[in-house]
Every structure is written in C-alpha cells, then in structure tokens.
C-alpha positions in Angstrom: 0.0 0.0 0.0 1.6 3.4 -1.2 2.0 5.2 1.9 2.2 9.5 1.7 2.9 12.6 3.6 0.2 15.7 4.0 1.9 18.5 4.5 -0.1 21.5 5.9 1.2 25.2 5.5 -0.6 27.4 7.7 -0.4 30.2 10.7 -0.1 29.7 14.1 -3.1 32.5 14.5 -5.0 30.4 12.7 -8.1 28.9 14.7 -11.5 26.8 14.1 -13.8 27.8 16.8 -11.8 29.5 19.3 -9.6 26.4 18.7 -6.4 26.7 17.0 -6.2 25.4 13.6 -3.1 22.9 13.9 -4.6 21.5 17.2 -7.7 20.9 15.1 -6.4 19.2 12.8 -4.5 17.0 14.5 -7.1 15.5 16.9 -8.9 14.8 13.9 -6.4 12.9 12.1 -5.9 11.0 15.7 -10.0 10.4 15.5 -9.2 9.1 12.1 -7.0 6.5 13.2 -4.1 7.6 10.7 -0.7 6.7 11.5 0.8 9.9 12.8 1.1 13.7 12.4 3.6 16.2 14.2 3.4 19.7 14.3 6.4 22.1 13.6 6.9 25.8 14.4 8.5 27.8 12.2 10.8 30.3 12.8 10.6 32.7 9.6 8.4 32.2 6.2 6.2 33.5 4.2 3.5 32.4 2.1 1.4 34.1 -0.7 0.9 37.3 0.7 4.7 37.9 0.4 4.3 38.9 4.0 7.6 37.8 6.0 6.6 36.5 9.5 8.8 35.7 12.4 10.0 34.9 15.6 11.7 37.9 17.7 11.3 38.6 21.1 10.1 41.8 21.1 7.0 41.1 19.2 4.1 41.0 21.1 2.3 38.3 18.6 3.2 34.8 17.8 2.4 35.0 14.5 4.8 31.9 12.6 4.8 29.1 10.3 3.2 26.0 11.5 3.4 22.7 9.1 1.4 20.0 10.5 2.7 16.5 9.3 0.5 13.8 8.9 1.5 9.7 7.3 0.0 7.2 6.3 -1.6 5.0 3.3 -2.8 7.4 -0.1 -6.1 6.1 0.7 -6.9 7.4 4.0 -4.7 10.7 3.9 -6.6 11.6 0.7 -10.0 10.9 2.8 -8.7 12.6 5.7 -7.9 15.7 3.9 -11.4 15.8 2.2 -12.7 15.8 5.2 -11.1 18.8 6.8 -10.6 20.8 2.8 -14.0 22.8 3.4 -12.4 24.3 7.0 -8.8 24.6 5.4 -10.7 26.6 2.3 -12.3 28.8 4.6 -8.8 30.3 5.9 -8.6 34.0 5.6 -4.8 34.3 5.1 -4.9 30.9 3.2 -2.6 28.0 3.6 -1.2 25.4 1.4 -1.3 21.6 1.6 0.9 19.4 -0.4 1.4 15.3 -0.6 3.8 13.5 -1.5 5.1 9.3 -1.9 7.4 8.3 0.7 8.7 5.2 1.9 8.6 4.4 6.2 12.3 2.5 7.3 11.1 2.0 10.3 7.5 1.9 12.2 8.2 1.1 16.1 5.8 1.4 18.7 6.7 2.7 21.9 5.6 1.0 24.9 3.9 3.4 27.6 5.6 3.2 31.3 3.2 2.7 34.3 5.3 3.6 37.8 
C-alpha cells in the first residue's frame, strides 16, 4: 500500500472555533485512526501574501509558520484531507497543503511506562 505525507502550511493564529487550527487538525487525524502527524513551528516564512513572519522577542504576537505532518496510506490521507478541505478553504490568510510518496524504514511502537 503506497504510503504518503500531508503537508499543511498554515499560521499559528490560525483557529477553528476559538480552537487553534493545527490543534484541530490534529485531533482529527488521531479520530481518524491515521498513522501519525507532528506539528512544527516555524521560525521565519512567508506564504502568498509575500508577507515575511517571524520569531523575535520583542514582538508581542506569535504569528509563525506551522506545518502539520500527517502519514499514512494514499487512501486514507486523501479521505482525511477531504474531510477537513471545506475548513482549510475557509482560511482568511490561506494556507497550502501538499502530498507527497514516501517510503517508512522504520515503524516502532513505543511501549507506555506505568510507575
């Protein structure tokens, strides 16, 4: 089974319900039952506004890059992302989302500690 990663460009302002966007998206994906997904914070970027945004100090917003990562098969990323496209399309500042084939080396589960 071809197996893929989503990769989804948005803001870290970026919310769905008072909720942020990122945070969203990946309780969904874990409702979905995919594989996996990680979020990363950017720490400069800009998208199709041109507009440069980044992380200094002295600024009083958090306004960075966030890519959300999400693997699994083709099948069910596809499904996944038509699932949360309508919400993704409704993004005032926009976002991007791309896919692409990859190949996993190594899928291990960890094993949870009880004390």
């Amino acid at each position: 089974m071809p197996t893929v990663l989503l990769r989804i460009f948005i803001s870290s302002t970026d919310h769905l319900k008072q909720v942020p966007l990122y945070e969203s998206i990946v309780f969904a994906a874990k409702k979905e039952g995919l594989a996996g997904a990680t979020v990363c914070k950017g720490i400069l970027g800009y998208g199709a506004s041109s507009v440069i945004h980044s992380y200094k100090f002295w600024e009083i917003s958090d306004k960075v890059p966030v890519v959300i990562e999400i693997v699994d098969e083709e099948t069910r990323v596809r499904k996944f992302y038509e699932s949360i496209r309508p919400q993704l399309e409704t993004m005032r500042y926009g976002c991007l989302v791309t896919i692409e084939n990859i190949e996993v080396l190594l899928l291990k589960s960890g094993k949870i500690r009880t004390p």
